[in-house]
DRENVO-264634 format. One record per residue (C-alpha): z, x, y; residue number from 1. Coordinates in nm, 2 decimals. Layout:
N
+--------+--------+--------+-----+
!      z !      x !      y !  nr !
+--------+--------+--------+-----+
!      Z !      X !      Y ! NUM !
...
+--------+--------+--------+-----+
***
This chain:
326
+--------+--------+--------+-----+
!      z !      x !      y !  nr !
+--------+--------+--------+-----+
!   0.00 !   0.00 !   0.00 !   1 !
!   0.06 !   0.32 !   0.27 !   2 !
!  -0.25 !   0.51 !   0.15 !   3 !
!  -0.45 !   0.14 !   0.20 !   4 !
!  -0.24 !   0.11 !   0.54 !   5 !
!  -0.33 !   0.47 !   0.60 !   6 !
!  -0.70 !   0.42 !   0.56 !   7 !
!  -0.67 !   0.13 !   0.80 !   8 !
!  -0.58 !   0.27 !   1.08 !   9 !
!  -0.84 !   0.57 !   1.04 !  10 !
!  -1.08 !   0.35 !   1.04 !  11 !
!  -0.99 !   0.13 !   1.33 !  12 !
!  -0.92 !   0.45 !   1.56 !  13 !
!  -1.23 !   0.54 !   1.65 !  14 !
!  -1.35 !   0.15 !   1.73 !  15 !
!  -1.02 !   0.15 !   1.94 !  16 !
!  -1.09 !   0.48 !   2.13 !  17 !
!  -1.51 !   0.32 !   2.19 !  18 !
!  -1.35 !  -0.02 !   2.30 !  19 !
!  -1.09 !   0.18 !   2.54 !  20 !
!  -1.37 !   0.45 !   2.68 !  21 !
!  -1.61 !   0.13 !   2.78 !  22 !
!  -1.33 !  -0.07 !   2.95 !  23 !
!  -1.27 !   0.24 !   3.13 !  24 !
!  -1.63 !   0.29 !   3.23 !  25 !
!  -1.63 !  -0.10 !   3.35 !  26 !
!  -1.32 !  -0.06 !   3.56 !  27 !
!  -1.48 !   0.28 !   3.72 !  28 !
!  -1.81 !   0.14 !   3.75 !  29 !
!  -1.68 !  -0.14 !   3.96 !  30 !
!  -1.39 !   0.04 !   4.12 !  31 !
!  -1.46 !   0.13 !   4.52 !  32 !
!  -1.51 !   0.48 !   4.56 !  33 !
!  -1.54 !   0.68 !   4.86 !  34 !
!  -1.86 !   0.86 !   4.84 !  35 !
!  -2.15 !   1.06 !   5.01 !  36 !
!  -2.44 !   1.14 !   4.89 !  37 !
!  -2.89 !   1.18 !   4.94 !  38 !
!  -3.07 !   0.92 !   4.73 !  39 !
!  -3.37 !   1.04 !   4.89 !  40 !
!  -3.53 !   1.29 !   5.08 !  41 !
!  -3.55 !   1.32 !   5.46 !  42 !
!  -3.91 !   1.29 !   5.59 !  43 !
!  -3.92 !   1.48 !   5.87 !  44 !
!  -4.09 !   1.36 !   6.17 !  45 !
!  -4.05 !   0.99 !   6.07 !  46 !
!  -3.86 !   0.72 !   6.26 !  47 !
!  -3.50 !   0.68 !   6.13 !  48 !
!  -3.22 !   0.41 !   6.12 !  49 !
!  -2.83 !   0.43 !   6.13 !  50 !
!  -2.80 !   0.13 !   5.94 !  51 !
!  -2.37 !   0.01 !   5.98 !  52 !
!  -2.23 !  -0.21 !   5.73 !  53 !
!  -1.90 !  -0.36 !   5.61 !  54 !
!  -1.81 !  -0.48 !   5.28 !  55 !
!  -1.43 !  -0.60 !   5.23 !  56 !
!  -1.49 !  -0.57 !   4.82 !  57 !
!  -1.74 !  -0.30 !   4.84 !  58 !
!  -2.02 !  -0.49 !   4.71 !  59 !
!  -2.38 !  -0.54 !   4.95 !  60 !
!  -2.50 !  -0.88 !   5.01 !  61 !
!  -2.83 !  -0.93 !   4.91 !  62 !
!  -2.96 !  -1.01 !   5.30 !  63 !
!  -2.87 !  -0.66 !   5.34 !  64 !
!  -3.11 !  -0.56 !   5.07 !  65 !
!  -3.35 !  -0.79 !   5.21 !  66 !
!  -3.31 !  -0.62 !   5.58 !  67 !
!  -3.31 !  -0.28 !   5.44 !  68 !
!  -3.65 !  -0.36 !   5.29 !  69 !
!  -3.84 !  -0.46 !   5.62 !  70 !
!  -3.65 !  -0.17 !   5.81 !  71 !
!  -3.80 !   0.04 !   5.54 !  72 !
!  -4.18 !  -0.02 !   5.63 !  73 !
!  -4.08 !   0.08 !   6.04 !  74 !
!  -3.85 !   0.35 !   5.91 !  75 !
!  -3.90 !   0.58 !   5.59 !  76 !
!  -3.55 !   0.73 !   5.70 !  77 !
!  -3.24 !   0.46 !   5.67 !  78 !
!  -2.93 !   0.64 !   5.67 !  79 !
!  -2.66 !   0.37 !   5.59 !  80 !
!  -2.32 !   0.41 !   5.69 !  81 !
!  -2.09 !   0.14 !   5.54 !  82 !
!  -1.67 !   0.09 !   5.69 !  83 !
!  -1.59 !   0.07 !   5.35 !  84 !
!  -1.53 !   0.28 !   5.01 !  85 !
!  -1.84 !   0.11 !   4.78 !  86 !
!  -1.87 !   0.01 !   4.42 !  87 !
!  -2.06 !   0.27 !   4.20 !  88 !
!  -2.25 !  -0.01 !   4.06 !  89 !
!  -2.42 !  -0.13 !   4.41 !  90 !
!  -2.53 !   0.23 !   4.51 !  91 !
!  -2.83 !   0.17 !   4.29 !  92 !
!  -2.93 !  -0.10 !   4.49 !  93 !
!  -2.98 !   0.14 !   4.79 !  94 !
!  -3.17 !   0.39 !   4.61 !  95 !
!  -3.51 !   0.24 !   4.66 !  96 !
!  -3.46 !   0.24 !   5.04 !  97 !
!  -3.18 !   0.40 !   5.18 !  98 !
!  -3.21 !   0.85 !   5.29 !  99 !
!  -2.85 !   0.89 !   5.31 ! 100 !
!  -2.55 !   0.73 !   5.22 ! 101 !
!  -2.18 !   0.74 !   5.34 ! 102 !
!  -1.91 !   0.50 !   5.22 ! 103 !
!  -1.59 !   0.57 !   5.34 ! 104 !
!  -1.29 !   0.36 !   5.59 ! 105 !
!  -1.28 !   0.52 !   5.93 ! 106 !
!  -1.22 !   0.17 !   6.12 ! 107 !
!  -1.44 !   0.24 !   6.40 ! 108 !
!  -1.69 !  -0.02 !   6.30 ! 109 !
!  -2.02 !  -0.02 !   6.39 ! 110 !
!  -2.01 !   0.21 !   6.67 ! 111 !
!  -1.82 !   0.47 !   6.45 ! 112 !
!  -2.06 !   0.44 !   6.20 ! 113 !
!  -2.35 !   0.49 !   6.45 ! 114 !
!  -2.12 !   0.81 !   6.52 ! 115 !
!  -2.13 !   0.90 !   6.18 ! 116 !
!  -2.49 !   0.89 !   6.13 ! 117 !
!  -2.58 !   1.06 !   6.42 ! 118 !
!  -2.38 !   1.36 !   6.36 ! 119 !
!  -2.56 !   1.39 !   5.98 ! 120 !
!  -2.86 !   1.36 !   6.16 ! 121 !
!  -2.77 !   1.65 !   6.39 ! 122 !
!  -2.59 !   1.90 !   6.19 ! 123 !
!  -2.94 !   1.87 !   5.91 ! 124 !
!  -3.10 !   1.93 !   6.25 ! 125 !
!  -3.32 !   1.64 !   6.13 ! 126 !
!  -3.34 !   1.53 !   6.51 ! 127 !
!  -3.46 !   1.88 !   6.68 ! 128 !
!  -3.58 !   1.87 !   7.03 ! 129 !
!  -3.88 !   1.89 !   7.15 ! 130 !
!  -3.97 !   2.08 !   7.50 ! 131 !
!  -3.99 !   1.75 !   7.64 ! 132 !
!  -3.69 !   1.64 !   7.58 ! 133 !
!  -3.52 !   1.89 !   7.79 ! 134 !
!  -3.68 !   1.75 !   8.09 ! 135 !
!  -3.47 !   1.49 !   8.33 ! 136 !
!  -3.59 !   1.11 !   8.23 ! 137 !
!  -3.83 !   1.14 !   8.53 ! 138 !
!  -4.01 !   1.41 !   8.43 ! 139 !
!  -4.11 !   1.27 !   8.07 ! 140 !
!  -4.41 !   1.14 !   7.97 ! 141 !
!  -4.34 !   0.77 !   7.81 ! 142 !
!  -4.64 !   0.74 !   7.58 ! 143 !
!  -4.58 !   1.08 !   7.46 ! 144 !
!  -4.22 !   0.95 !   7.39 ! 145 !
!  -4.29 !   0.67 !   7.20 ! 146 !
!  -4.57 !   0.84 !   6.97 ! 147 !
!  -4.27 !   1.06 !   6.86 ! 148 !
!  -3.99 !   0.96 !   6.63 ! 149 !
!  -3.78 !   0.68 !   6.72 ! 150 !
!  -3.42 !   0.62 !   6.64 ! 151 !
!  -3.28 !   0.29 !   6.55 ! 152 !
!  -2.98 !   0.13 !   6.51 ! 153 !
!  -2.87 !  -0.15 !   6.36 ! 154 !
!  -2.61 !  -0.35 !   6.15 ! 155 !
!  -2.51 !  -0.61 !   5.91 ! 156 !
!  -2.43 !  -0.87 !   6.15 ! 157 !
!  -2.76 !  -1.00 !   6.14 ! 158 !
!  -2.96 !  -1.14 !   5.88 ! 159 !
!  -3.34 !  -1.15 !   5.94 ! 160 !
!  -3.58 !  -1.41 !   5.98 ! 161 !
!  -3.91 !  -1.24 !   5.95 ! 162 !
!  -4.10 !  -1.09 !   5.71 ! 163 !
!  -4.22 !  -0.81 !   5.91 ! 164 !
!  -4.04 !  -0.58 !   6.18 ! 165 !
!  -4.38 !  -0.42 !   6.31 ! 166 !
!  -4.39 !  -0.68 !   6.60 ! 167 !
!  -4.08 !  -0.53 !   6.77 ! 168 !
!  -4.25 !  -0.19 !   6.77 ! 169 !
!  -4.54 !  -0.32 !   6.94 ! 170 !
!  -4.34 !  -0.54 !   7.17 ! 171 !
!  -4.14 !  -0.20 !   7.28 ! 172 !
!  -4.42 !   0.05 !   7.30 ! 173 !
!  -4.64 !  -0.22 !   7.49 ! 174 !
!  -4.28 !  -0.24 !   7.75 ! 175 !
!  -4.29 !   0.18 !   7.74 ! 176 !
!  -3.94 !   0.20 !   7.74 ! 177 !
!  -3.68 !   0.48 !   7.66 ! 178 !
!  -3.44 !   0.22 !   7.47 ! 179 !
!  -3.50 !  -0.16 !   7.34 ! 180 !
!  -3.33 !  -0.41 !   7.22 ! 181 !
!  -3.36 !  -0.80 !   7.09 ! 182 !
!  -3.18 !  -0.98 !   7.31 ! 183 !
!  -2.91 !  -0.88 !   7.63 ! 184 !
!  -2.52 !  -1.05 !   7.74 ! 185 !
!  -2.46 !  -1.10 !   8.09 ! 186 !
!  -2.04 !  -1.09 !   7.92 ! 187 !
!  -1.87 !  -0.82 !   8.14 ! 188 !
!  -2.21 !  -0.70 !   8.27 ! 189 !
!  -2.55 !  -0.69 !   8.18 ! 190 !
!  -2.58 !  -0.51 !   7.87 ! 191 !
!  -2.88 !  -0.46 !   7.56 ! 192 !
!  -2.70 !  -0.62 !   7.26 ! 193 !
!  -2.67 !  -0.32 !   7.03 ! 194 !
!  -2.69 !  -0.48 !   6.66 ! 195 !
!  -3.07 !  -0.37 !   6.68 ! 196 !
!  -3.17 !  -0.06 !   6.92 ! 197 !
!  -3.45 !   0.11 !   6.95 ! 198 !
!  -3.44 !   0.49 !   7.11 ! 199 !
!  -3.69 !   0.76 !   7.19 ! 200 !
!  -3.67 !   1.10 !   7.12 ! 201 !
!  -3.58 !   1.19 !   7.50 ! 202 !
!  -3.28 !   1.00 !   7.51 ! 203 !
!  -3.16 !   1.06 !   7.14 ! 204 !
!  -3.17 !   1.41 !   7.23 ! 205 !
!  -3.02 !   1.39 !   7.59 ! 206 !
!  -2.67 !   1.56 !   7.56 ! 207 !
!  -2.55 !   1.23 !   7.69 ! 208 !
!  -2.62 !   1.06 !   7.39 ! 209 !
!  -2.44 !   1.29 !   7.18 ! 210 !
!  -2.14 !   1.27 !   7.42 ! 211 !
!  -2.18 !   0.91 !   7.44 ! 212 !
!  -2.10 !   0.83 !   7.03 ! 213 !
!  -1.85 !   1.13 !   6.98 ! 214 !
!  -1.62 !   0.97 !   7.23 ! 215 !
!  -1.62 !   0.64 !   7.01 ! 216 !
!  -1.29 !   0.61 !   6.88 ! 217 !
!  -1.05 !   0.36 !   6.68 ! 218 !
!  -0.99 !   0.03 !   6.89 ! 219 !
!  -0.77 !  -0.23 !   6.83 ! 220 !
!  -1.03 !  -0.47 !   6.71 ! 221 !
!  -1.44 !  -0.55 !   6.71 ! 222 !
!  -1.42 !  -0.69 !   7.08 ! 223 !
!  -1.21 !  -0.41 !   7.19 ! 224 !
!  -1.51 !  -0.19 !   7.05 ! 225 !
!  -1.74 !  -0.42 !   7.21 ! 226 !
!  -1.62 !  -0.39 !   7.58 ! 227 !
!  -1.61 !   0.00 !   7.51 ! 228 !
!  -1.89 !   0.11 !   7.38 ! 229 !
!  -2.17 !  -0.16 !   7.35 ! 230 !
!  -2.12 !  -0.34 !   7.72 ! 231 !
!  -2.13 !  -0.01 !   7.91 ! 232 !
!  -2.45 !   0.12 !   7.71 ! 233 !
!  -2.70 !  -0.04 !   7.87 ! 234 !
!  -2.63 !   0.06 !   8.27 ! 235 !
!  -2.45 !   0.45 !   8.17 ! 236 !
!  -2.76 !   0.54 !   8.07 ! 237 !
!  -2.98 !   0.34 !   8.31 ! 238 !
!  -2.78 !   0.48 !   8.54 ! 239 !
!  -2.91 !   0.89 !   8.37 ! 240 !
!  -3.30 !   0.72 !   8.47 ! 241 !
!  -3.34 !   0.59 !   8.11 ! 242 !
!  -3.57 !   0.28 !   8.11 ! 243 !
!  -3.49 !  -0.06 !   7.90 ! 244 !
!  -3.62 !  -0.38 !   7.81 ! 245 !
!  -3.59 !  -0.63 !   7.54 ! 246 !
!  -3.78 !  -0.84 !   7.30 ! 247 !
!  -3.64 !  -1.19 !   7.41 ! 248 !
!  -3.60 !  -1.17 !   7.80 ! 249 !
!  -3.23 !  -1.24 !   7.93 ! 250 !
!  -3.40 !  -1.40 !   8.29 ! 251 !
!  -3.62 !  -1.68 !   8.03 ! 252 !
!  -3.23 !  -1.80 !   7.89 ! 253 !
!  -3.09 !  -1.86 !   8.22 ! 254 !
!  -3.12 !  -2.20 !   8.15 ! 255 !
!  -2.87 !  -2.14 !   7.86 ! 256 !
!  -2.50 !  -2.16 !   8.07 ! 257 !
!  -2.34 !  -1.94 !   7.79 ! 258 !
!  -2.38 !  -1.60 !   7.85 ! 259 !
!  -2.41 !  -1.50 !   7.52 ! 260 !
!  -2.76 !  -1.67 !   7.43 ! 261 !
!  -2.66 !  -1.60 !   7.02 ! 262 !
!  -2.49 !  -1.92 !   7.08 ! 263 !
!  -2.82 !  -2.14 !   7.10 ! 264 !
!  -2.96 !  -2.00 !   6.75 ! 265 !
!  -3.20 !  -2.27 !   6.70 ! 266 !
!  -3.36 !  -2.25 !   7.05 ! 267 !
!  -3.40 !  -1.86 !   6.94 ! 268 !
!  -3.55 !  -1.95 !   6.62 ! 269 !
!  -3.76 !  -2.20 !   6.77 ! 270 !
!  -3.88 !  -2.08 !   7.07 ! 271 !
!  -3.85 !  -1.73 !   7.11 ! 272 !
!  -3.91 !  -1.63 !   6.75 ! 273 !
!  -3.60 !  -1.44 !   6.72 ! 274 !
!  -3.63 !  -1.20 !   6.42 ! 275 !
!  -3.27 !  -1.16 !   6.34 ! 276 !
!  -3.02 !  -1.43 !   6.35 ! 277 !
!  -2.66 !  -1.37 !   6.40 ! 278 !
!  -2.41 !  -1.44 !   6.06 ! 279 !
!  -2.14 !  -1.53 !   6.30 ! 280 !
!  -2.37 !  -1.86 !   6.38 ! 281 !
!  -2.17 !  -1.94 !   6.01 ! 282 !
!  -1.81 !  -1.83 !   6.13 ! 283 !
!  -1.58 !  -1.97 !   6.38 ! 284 !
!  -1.65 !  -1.64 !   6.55 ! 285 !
!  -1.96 !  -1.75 !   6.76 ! 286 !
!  -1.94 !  -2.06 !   7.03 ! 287 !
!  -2.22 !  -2.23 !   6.83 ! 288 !
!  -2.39 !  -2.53 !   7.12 ! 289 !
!  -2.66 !  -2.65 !   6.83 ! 290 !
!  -2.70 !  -2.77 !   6.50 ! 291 !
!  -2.61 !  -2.55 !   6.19 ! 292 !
!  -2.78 !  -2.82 !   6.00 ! 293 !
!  -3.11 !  -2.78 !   6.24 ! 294 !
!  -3.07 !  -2.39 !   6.17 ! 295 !
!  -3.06 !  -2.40 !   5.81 ! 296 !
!  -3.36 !  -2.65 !   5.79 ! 297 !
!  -3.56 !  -2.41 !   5.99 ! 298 !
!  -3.47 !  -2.12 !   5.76 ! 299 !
!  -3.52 !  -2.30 !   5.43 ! 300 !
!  -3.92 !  -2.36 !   5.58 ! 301 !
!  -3.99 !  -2.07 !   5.79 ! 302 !
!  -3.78 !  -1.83 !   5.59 ! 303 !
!  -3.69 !  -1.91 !   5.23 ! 304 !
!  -3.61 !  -1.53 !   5.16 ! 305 !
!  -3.36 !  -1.52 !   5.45 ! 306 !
!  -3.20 !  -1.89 !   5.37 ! 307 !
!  -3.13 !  -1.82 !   4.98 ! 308 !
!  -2.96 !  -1.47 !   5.09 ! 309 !
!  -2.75 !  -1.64 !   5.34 ! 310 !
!  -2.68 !  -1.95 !   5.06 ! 311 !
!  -2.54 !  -1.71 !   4.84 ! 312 !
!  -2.33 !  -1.48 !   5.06 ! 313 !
!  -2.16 !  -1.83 !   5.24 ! 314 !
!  -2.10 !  -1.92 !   4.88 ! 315 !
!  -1.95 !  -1.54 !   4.81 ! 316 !
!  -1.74 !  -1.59 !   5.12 ! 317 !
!  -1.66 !  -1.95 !   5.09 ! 318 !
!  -1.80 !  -2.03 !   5.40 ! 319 !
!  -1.69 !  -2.38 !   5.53 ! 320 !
!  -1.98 !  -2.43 !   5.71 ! 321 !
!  -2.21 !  -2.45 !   5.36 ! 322 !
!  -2.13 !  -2.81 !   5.40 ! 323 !
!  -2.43 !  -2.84 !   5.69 ! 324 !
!  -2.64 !  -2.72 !   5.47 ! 325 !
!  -2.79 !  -3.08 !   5.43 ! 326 !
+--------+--------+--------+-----+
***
């Protein structure tokens, strides 16, 4: 009866052991990690995006996916900075279109992680200079500018509602701007709106602009970083003779009394074709003056992509306003 007993228990110990190692693997594969690393090479000479995202389980939405595809075919570069270690398992869905990737809490939110970014860029020297560059804004020669690489940055707070993100490239280089943006706020001044910039190689290479993101620090909160960062932008560096515009003009909204104009998103949708749509239009966090219900009928017939990806993630986040969805 031992021997038989014995026998037993050799045989089950290597089952047990296999049984133990892949439960391990599971709870590591889907265990956040802090983590940096290249999924793909850097093409030099190629317009890049900082791409800032937040994840409180360290998973990535699929309108994420979605917007890191269309950035993709304006930018063979994306480097994605996310506030947030990330699950091994969902770094695999980055590989396909992401340069760079850096997953770690610094709480700085999307202006840190625009800092973050940067600095890569900068100490690969993947952003050199040209002779051009050096010159004061007035000096340069805009179409020169814009025929060299651009830098963009943008964010997860925005899902898109396009299927293509060439017509914001046109609309800037037909403007001949040094930076662009979708839309402006008239909240504590005028200022470009900076979940989506666009910036030429003269101002991403100004020493300003350095200076500018390595004095972002921790605030107390996202409006905090808001007031000090993204609403003195616009005018610090108009104020160095940079030149801006955007795609959706702030003067045609005036007839809009809030200043922020995210608040009307059906009237963007509609009218001005906006090609990102704020995700706080689905929080309490946006003072919403239409119809949620109008906003989701739009996007389930102009953009079917865009509306299942936002389905799922309100249904991932137990969004209350999923009951709109009518």
């Amino acid at each position: 009866m031992k021997q038989n007993l014995t026998n037993l228990a050799k045989k089950l110990i290597l089952p047990l052991i296999m049984v133990s190692l892949i439960i391990r693997i599971i709870i590591d594969f889907n265990s956040p990690i802090n983590v940096e690393t290249t999924l793909n090479s850097y093409i030099p000479n190629q317009t890049t995006t900082i791409y800032a995202a937040y994840s409180e389980n360290g998973t990535i939405p699929d309108y994420v996916i979605n917007y890191l595809r269309l950035l993709k075919e304006i930018s063979p570069n994306i480097i994605y900075i996310t506030d947030n270690p990330i699950k091994k398992k969902e770094i695999s869905k980055l590989k396909p279109y992401v340069t760079h990737l850096i997953a770690t809490r610094h709480q700085e939110y999307d202006w840190g992680s625009y800092k973050r970014g940067f600095n890569w860029l900068k100490n690969n020297n993947y952003l050199a200079p040209r002779n051009s560059d050096l010159a004061s804004p007035s000096q340069k020669t805009k179409d020169s500018d814009l025929a060299s690489p651009l830098l963009i940055l943008a964010n997860d707070s925005t899902i898109p509602t396009t299927h293509s993100f060439a017509p914001i490239l046109s609309d800037m280089k037909q403007k001949n701007t040094h930076f662009y943006g979708l839309t402006a706020n008239q909240d504590g001044t005028y200022h470009i709106q900076s979940y989506f910039l666009i910036i030429t190689s003269s101002m991403y290479n100004h020493p300003a602009f350095a200076n500018y993101l390595n004095n972002v620090t921790k605030q107390k909160d996202g409006l905090n970083v808001a007031y000090a960062y993204e609403v003195p932008f616009t005018q610090h560096f108009a104020n160095l003779g940079f030149s801006h515009s955007t795609y959706i003009d702030y003067n045609s909204l005036s007839y809009l009394p809030l200043n922020d104009k995210n608040c009307y998103p059906l009237t963007l949708l509609t009218k001005y074709k906006t090609p990102l749509l704020k995700m706080r239009t689905f929080t309490n966090r946006l003072n919403v003056q239409e119809s949620r219900r109008l906003v989701f009928n739009w996007l389930k017939n102009n953009a079917p992509q865009s509306y299942n990806d936002l389905i799922k993630h309100l249904k991932n986040i137990n969004s209350p306003y999923l009951k709109e969805n009518r």
